[in-house]
Structure formats: structure tokens, C-alpha cells
mmJSON file of the N, C-alpha and C atoms, coordinates in Angstrom:
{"data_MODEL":{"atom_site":{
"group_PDB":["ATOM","ATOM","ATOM","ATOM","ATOM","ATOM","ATOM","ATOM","ATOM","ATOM","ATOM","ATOM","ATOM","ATOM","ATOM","ATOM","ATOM","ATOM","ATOM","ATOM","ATOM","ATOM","ATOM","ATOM","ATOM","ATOM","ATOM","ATOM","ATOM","ATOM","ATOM","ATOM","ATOM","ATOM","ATOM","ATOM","ATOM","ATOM","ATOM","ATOM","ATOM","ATOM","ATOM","ATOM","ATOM","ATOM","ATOM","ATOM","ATOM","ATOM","ATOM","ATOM","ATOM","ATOM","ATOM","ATOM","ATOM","ATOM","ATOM","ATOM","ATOM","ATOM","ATOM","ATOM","ATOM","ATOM","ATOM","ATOM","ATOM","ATOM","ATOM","ATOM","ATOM","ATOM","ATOM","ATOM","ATOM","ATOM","ATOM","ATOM","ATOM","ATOM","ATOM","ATOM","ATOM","ATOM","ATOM","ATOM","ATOM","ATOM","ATOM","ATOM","ATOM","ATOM","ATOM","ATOM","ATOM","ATOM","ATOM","ATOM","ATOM","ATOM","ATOM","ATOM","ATOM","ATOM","ATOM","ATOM","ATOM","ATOM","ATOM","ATOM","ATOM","ATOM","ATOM","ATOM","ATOM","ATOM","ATOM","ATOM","ATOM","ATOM","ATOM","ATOM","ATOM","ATOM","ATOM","ATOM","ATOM","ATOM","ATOM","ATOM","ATOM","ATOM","ATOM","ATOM","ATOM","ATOM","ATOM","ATOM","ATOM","ATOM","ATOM","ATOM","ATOM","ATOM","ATOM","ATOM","ATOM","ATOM","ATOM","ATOM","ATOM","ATOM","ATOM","ATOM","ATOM","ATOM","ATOM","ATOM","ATOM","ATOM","ATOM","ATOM","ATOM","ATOM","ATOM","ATOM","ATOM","ATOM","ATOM","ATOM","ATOM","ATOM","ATOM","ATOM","ATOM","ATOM","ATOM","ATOM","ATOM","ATOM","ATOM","ATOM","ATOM","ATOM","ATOM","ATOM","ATOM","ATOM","ATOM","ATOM","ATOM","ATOM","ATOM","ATOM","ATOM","ATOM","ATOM","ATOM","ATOM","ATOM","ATOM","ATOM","ATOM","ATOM","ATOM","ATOM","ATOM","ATOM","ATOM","ATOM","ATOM","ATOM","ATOM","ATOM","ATOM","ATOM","ATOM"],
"id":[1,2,3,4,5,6,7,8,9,10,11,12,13,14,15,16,17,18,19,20,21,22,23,24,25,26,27,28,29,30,31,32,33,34,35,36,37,38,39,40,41,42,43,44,45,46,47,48,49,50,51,52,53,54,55,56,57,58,59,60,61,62,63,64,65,66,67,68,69,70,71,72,73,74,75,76,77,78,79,80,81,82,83,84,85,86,87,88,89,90,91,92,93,94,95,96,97,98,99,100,101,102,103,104,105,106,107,108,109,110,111,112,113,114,115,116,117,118,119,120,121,122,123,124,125,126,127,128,129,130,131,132,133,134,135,136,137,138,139,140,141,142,143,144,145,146,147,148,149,150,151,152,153,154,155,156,157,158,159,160,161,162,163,164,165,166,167,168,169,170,171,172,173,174,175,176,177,178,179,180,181,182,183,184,185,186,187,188,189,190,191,192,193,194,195,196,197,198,199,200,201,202,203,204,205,206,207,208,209,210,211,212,213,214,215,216,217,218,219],
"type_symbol":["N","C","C","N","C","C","N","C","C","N","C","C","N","C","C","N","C","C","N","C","C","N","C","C","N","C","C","N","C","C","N","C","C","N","C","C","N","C","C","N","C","C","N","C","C","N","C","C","N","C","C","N","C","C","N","C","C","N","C","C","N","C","C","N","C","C","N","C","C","N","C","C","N","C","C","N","C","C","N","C","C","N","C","C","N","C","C","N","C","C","N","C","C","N","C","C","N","C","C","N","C","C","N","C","C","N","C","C","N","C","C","N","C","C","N","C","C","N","C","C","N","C","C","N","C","C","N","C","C","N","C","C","N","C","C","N","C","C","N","C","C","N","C","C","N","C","C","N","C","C","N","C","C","N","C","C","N","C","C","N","C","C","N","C","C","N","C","C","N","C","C","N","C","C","N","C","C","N","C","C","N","C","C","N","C","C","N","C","C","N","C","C","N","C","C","N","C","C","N","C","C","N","C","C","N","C","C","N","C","C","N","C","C","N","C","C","N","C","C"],
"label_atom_id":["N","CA","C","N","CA","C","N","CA","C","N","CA","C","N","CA","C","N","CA","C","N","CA","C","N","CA","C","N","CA","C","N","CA","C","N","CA","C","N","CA","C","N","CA","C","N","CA","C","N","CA","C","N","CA","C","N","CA","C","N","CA","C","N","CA","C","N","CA","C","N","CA","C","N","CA","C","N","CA","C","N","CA","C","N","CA","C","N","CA","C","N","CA","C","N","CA","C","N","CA","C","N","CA","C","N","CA","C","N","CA","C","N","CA","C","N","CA","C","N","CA","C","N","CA","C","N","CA","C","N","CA","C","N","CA","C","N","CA","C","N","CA","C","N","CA","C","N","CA","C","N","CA","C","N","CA","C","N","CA","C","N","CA","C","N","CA","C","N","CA","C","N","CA","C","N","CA","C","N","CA","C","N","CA","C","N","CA","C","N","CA","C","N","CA","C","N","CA","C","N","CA","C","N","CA","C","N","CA","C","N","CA","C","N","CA","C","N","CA","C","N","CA","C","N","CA","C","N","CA","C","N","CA","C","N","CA","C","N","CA","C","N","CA","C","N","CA","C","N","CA","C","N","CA","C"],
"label_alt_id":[null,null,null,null,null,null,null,null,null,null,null,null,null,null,null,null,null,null,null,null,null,null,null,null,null,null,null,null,null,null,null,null,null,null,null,null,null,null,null,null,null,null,null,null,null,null,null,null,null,null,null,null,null,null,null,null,null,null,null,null,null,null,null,null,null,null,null,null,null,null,null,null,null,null,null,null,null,null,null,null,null,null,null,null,null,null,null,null,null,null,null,null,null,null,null,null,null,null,null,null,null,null,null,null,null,null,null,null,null,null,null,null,null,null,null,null,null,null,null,null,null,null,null,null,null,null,null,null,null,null,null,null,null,null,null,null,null,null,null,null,null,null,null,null,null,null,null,null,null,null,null,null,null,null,null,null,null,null,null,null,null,null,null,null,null,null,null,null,null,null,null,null,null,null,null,null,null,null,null,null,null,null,null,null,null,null,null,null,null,null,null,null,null,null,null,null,null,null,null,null,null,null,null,null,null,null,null,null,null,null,null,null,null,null,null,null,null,null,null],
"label_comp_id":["UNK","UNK","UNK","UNK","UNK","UNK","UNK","UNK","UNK","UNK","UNK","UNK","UNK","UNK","UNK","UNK","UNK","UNK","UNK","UNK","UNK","UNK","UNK","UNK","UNK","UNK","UNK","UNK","UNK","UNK","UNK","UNK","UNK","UNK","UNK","UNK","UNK","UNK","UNK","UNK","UNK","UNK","UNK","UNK","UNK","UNK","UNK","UNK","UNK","UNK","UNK","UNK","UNK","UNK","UNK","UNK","UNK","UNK","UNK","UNK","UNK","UNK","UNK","UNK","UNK","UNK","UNK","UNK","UNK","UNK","UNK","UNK","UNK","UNK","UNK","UNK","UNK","UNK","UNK","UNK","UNK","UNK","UNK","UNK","UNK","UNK","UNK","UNK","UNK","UNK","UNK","UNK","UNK","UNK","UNK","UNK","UNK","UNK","UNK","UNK","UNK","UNK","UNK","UNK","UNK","UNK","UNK","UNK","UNK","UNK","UNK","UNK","UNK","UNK","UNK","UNK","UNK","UNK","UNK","UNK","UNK","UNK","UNK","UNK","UNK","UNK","UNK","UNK","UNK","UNK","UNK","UNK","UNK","UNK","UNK","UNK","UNK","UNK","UNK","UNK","UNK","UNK","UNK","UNK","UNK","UNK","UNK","UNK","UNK","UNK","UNK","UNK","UNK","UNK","UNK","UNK","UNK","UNK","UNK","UNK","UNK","UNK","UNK","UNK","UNK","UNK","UNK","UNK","UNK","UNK","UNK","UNK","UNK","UNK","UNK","UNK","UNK","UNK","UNK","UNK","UNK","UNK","UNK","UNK","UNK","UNK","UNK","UNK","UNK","UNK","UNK","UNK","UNK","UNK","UNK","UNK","UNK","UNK","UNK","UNK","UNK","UNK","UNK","UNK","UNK","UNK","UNK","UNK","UNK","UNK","UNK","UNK","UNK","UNK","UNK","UNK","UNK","UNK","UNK"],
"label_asym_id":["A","A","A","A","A","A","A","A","A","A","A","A","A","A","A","A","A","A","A","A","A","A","A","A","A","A","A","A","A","A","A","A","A","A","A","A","A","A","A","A","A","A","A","A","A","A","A","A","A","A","A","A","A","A","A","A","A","A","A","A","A","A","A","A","A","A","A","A","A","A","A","A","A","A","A","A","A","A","A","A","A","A","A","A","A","A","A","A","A","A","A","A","A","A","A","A","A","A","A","A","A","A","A","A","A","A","A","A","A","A","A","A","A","A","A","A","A","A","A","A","A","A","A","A","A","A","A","A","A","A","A","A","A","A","A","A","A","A","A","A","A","A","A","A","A","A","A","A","A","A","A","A","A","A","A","A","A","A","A","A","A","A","A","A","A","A","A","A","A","A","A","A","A","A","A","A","A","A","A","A","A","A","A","A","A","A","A","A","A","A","A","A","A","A","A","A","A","A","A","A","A","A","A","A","A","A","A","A","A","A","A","A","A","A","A","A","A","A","A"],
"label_entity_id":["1","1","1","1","1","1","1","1","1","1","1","1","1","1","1","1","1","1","1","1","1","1","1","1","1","1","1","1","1","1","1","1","1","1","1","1","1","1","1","1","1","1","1","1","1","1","1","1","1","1","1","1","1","1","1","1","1","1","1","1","1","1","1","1","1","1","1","1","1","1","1","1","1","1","1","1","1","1","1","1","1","1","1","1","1","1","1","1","1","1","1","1","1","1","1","1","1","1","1","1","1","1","1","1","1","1","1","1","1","1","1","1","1","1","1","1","1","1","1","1","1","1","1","1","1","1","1","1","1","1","1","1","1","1","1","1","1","1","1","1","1","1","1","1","1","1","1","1","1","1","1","1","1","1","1","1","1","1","1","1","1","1","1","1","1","1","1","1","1","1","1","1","1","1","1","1","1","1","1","1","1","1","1","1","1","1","1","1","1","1","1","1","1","1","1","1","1","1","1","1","1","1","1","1","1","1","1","1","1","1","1","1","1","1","1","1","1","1","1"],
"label_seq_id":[1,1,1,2,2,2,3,3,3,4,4,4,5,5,5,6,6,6,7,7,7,8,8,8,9,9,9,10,10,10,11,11,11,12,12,12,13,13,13,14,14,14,15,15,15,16,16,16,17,17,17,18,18,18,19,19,19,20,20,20,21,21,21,22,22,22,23,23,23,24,24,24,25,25,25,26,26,26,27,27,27,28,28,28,29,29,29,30,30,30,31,31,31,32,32,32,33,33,33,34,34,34,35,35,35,36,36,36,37,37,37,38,38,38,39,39,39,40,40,40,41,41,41,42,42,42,43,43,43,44,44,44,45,45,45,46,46,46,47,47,47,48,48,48,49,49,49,50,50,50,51,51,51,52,52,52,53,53,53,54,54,54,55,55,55,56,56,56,57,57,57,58,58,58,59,59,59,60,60,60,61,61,61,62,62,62,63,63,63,64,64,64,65,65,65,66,66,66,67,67,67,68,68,68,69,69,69,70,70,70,71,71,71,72,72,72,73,73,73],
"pdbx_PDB_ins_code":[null,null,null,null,null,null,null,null,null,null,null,null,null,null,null,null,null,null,null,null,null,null,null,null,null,null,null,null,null,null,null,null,null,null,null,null,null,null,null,null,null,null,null,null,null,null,null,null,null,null,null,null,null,null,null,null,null,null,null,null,null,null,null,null,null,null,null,null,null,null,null,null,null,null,null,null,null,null,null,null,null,null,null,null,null,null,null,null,null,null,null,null,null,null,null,null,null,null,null,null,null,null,null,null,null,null,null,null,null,null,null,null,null,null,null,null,null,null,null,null,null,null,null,null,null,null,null,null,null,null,null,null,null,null,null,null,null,null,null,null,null,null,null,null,null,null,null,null,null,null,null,null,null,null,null,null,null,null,null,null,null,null,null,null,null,null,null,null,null,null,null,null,null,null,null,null,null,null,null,null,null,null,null,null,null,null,null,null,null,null,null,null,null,null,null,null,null,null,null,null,null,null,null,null,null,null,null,null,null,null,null,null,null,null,null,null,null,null,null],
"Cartn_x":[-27.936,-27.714,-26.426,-26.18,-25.031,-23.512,-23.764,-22.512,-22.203,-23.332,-23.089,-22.678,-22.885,-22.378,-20.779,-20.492,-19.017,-18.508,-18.878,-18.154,-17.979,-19.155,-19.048,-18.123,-18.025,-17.23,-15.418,-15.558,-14.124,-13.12,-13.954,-14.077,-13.562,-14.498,-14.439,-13.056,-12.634,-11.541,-10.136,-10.374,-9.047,-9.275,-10.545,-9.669,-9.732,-9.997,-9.48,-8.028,-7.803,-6.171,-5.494,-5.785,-5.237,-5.005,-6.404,-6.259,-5.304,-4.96,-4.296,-3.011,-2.399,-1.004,-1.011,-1.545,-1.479,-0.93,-1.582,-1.702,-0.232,0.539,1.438,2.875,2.427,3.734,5.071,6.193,6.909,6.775,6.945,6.551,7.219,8.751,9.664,10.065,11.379,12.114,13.162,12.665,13.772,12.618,11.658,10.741,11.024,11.171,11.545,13.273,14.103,15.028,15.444,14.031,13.848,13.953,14.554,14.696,14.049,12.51,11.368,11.099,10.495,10.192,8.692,7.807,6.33,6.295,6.059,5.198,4.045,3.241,1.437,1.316,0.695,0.213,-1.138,-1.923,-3.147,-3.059,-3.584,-3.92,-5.074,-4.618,-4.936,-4.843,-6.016,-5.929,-6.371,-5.938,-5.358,-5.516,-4.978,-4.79,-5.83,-6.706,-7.657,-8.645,-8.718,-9.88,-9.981,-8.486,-7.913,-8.141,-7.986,-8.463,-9.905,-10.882,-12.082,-12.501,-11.84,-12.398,-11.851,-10.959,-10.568,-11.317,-11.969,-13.132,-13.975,-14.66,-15.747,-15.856,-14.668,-14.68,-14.752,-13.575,-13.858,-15.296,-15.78,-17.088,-18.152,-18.364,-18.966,-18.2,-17.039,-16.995,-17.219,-17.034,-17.528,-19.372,-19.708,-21.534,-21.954,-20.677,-20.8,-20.551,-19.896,-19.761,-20.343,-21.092,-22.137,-23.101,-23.734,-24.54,-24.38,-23.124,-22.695,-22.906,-22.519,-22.786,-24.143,-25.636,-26.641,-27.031,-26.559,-27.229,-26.53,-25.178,-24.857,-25.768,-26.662,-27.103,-28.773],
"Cartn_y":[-0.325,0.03,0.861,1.7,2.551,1.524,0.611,-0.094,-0.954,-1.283,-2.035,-0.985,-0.357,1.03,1.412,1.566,1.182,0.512,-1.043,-2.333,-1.826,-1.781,-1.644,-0.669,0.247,1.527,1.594,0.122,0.013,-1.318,-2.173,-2.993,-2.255,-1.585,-0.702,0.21,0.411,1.078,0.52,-0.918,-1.543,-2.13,-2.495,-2.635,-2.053,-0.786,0.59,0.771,0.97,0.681,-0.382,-1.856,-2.815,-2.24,-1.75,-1.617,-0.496,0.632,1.726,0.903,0.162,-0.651,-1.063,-1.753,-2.473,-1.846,-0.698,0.257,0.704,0.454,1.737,0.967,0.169,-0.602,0.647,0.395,1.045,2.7,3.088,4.542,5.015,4.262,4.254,5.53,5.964,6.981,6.94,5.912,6.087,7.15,7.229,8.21,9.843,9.474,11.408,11.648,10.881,11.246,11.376,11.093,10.588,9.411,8.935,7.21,6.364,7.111,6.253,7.283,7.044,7.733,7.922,8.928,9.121,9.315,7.868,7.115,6.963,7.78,6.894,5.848,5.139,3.542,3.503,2.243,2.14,1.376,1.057,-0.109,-1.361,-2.876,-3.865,-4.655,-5.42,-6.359,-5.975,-7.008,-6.852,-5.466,-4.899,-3.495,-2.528,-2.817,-2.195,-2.32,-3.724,-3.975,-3.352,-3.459,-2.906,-1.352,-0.981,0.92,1.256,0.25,0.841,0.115,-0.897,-1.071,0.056,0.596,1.751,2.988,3.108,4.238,3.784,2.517,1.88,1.719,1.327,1.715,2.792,3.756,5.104,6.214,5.488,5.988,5.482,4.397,4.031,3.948,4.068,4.778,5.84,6.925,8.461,8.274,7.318,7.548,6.946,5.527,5.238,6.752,7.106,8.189,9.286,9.294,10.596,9.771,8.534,8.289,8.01,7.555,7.706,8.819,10.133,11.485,11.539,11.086,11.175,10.422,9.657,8.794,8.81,9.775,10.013,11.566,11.994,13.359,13.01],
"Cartn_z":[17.722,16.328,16.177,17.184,16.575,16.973,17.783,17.989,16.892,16.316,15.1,13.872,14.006,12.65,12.841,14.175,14.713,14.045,14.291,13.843,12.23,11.528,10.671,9.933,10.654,10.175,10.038,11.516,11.526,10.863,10.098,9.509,8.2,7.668,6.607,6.557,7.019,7.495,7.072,8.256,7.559,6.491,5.915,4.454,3.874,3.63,2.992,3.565,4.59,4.536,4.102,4.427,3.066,1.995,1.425,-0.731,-0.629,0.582,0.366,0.193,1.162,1.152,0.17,-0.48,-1.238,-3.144,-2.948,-4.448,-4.058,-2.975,-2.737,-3.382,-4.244,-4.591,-5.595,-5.655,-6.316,-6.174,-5.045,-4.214,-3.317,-3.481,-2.328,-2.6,-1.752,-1.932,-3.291,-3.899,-4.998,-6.207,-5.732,-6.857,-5.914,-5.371,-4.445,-5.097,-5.737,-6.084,-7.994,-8.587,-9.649,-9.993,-9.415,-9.71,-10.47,-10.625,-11.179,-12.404,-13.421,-14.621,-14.027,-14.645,-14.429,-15.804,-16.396,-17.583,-17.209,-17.779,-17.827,-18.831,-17.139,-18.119,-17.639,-18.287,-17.805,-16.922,-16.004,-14.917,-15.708,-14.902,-15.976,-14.762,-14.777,-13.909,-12.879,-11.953,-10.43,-10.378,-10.226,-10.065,-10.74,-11.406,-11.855,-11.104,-10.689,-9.243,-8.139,-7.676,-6.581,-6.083,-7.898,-7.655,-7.27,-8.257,-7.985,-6.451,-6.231,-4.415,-3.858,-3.517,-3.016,-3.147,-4.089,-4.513,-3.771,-3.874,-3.269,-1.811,-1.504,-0.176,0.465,0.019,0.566,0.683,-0.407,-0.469,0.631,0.756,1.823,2.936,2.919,5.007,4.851,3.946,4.35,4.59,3.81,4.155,5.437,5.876,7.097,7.987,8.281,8.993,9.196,7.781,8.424,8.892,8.39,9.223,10.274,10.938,12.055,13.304,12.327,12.912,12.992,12.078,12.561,13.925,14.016,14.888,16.066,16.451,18.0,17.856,17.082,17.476,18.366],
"occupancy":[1.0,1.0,1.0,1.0,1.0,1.0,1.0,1.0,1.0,1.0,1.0,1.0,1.0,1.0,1.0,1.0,1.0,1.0,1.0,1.0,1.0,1.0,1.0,1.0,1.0,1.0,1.0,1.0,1.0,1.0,1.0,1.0,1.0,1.0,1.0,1.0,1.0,1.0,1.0,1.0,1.0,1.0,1.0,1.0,1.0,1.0,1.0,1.0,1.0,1.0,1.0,1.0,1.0,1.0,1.0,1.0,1.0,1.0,1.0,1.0,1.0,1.0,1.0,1.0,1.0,1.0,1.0,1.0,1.0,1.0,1.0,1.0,1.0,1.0,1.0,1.0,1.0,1.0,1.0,1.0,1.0,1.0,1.0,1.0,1.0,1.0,1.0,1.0,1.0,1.0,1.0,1.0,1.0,1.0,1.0,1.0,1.0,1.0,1.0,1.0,1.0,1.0,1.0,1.0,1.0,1.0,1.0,1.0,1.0,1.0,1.0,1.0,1.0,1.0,1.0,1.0,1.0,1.0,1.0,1.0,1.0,1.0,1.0,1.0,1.0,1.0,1.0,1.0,1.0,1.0,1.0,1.0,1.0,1.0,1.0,1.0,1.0,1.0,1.0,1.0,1.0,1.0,1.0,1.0,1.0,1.0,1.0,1.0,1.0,1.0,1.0,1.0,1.0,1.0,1.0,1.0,1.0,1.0,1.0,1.0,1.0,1.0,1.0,1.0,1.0,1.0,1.0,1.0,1.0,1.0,1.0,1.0,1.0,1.0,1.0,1.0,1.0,1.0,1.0,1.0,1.0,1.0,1.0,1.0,1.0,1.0,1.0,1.0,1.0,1.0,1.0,1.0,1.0,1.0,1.0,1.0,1.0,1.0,1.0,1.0,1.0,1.0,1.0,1.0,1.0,1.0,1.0,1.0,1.0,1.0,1.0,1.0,1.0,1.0,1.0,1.0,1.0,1.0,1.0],
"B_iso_or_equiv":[0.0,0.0,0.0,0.0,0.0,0.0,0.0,0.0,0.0,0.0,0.0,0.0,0.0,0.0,0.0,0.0,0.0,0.0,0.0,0.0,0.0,0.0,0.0,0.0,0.0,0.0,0.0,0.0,0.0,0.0,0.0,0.0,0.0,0.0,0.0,0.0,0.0,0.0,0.0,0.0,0.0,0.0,0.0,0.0,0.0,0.0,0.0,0.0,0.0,0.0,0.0,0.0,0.0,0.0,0.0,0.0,0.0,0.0,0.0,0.0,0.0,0.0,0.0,0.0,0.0,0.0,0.0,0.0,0.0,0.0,0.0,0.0,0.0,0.0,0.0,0.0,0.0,0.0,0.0,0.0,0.0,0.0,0.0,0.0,0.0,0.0,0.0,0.0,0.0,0.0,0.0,0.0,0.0,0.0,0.0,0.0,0.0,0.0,0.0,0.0,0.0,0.0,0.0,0.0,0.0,0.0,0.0,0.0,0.0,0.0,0.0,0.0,0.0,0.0,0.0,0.0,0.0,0.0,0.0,0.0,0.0,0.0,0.0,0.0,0.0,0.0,0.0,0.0,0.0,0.0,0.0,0.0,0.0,0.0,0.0,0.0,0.0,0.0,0.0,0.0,0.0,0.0,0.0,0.0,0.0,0.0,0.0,0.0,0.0,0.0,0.0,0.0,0.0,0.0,0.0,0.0,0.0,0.0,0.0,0.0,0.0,0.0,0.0,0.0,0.0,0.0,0.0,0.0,0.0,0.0,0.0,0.0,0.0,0.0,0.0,0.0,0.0,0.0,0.0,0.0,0.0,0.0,0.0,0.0,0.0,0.0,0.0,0.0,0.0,0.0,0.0,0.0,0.0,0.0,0.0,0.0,0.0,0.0,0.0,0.0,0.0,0.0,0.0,0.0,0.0,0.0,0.0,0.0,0.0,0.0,0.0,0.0,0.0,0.0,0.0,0.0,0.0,0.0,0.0],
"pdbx_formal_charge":[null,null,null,null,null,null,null,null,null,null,null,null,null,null,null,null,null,null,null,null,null,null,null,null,null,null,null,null,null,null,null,null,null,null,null,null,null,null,null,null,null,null,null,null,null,null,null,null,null,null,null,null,null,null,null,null,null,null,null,null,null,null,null,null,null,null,null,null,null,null,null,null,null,null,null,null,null,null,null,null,null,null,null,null,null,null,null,null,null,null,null,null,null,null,null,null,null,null,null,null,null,null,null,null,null,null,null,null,null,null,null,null,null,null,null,null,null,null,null,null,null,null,null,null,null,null,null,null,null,null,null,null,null,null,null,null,null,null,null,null,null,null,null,null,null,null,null,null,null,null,null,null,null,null,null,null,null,null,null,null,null,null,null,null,null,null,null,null,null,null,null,null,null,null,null,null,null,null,null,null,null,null,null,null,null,null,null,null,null,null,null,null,null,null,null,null,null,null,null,null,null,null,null,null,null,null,null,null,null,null,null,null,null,null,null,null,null,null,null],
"auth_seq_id":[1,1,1,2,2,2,3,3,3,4,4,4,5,5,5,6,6,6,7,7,7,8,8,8,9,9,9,10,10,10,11,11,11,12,12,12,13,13,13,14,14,14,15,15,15,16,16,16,17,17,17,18,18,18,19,19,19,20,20,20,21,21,21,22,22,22,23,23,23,24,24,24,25,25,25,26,26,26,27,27,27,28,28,28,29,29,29,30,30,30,31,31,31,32,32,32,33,33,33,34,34,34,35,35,35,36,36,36,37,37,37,38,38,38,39,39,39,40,40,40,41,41,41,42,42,42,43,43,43,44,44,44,45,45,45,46,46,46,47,47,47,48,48,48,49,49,49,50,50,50,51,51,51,52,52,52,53,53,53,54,54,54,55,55,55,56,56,56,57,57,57,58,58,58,59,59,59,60,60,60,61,61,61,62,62,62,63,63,63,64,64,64,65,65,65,66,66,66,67,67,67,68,68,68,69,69,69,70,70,70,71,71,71,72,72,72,73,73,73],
"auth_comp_id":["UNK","UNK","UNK","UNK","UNK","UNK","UNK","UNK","UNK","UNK","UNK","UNK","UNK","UNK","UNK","UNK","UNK","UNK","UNK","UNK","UNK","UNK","UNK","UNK","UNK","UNK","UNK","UNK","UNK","UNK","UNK","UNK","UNK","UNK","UNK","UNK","UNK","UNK","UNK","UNK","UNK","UNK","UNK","UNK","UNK","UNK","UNK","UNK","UNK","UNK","UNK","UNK","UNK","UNK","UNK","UNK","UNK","UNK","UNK","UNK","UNK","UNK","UNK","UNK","UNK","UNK","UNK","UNK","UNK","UNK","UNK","UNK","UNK","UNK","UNK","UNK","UNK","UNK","UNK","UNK","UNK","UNK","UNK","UNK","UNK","UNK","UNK","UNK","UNK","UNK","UNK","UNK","UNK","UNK","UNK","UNK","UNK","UNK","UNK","UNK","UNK","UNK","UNK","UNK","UNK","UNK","UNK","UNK","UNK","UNK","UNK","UNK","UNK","UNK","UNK","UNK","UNK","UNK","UNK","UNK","UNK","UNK","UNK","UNK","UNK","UNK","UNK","UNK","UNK","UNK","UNK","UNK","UNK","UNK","UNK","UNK","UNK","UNK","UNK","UNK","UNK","UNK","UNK","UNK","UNK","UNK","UNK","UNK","UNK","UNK","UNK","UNK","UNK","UNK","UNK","UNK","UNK","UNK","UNK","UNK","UNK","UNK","UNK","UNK","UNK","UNK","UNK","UNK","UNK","UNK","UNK","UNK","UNK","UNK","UNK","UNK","UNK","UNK","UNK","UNK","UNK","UNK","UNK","UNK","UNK","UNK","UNK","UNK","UNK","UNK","UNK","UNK","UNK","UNK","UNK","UNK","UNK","UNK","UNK","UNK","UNK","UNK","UNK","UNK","UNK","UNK","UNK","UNK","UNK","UNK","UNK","UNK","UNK","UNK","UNK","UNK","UNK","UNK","UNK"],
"auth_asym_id":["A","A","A","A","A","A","A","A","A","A","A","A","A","A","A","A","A","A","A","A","A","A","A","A","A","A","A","A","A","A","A","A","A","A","A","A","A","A","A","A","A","A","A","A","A","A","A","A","A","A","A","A","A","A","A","A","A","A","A","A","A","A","A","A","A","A","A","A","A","A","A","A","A","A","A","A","A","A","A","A","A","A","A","A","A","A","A","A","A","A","A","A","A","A","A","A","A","A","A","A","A","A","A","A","A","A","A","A","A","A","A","A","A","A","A","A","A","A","A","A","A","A","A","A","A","A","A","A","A","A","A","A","A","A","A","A","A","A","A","A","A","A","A","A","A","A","A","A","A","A","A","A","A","A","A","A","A","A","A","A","A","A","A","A","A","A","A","A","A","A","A","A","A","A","A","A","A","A","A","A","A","A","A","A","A","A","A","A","A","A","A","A","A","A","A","A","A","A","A","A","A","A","A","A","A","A","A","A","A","A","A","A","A","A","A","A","A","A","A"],
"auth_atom_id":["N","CA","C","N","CA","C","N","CA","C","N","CA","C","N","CA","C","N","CA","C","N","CA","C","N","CA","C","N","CA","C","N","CA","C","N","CA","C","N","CA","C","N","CA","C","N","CA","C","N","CA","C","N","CA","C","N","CA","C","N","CA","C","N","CA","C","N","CA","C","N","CA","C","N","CA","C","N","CA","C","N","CA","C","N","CA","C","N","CA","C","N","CA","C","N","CA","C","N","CA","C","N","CA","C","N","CA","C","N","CA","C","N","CA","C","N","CA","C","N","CA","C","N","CA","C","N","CA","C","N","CA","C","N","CA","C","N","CA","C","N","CA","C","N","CA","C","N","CA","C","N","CA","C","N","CA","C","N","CA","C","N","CA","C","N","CA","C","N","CA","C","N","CA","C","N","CA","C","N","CA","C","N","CA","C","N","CA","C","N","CA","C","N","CA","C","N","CA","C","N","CA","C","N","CA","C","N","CA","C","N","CA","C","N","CA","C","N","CA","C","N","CA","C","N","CA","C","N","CA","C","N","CA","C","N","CA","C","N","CA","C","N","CA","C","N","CA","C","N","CA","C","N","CA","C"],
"pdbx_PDB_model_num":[1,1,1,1,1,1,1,1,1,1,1,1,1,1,1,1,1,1,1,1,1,1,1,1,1,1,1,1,1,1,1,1,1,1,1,1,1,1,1,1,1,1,1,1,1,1,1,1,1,1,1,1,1,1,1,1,1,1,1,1,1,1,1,1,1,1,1,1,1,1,1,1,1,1,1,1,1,1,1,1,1,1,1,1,1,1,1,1,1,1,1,1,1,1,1,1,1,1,1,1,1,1,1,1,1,1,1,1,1,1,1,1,1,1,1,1,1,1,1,1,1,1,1,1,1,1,1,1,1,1,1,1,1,1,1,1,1,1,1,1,1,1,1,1,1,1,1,1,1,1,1,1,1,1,1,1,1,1,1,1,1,1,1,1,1,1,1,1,1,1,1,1,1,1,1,1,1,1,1,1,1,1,1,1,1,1,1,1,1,1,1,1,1,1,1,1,1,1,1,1,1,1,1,1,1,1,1,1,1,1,1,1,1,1,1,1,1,1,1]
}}}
């Protein structure tokens, strides 16, 4: 059981790092020099999905992980 919580955990992982790459569009160094305006817009689409998987995910690897932590105790 706990090797399978592994898999699972690390599965979970990369694609929480995917959706992270993925959101990171237009974040270059041209916004560290002003380059970019910080206009709030709403997110639409694509990208609206994209955010709440990223919530969704992150949320369940942190619950993977504690249960993780239960079960090497």
C-alpha cells in the first residue's frame, strides 16, 4: 500500500508541475523590467480550467502526503 501512495504521489506531482508550466505564460523577464502592464483581467477558458486543476491538484498531493506521513509511522 504505501508504494502505491508513492506512485501516486509522484504522478500527482508532475502534473502539478505541468499546470504550474503551463499558467507561467507571459512571466518572462520583460515583467521584472516593467515591460508588462499589471492589468486585471479575468481568466476565461482554457485558463480558467487550468487554474482550478492547479488548486485541485495541489490540494490532493498535500492530502497525499500526509497520508503518506501516516502510513511510514
Amino acid at each position: 500500500m504505501h508504494r502505491f501512495i508513492d506512485i501516486i504521489q509522484i504522478i500527482i506531482a508532475i502534473l502539478l508541475i505541468i499546470a504550474i508550466l503551463l499558467q507561467a505564460k507571459g512571466t518572462g523577464l520583460s515583467g521584472v523590467f516593467g515591460g508588462e502592464g499589471n492589468v486585471y483581467r479575468t481568466k476565461r477558458g482554457f485558463e480558467k480550467i487550468l487554474f482550478y486543476a492547479t488548486v485541485v491538484l495541489s490540494v490532493i498531493f498535500f492530502g497525499v502526503a500526509i497520508l503518506n506521513m501516516y502510513y511510514t509511522i
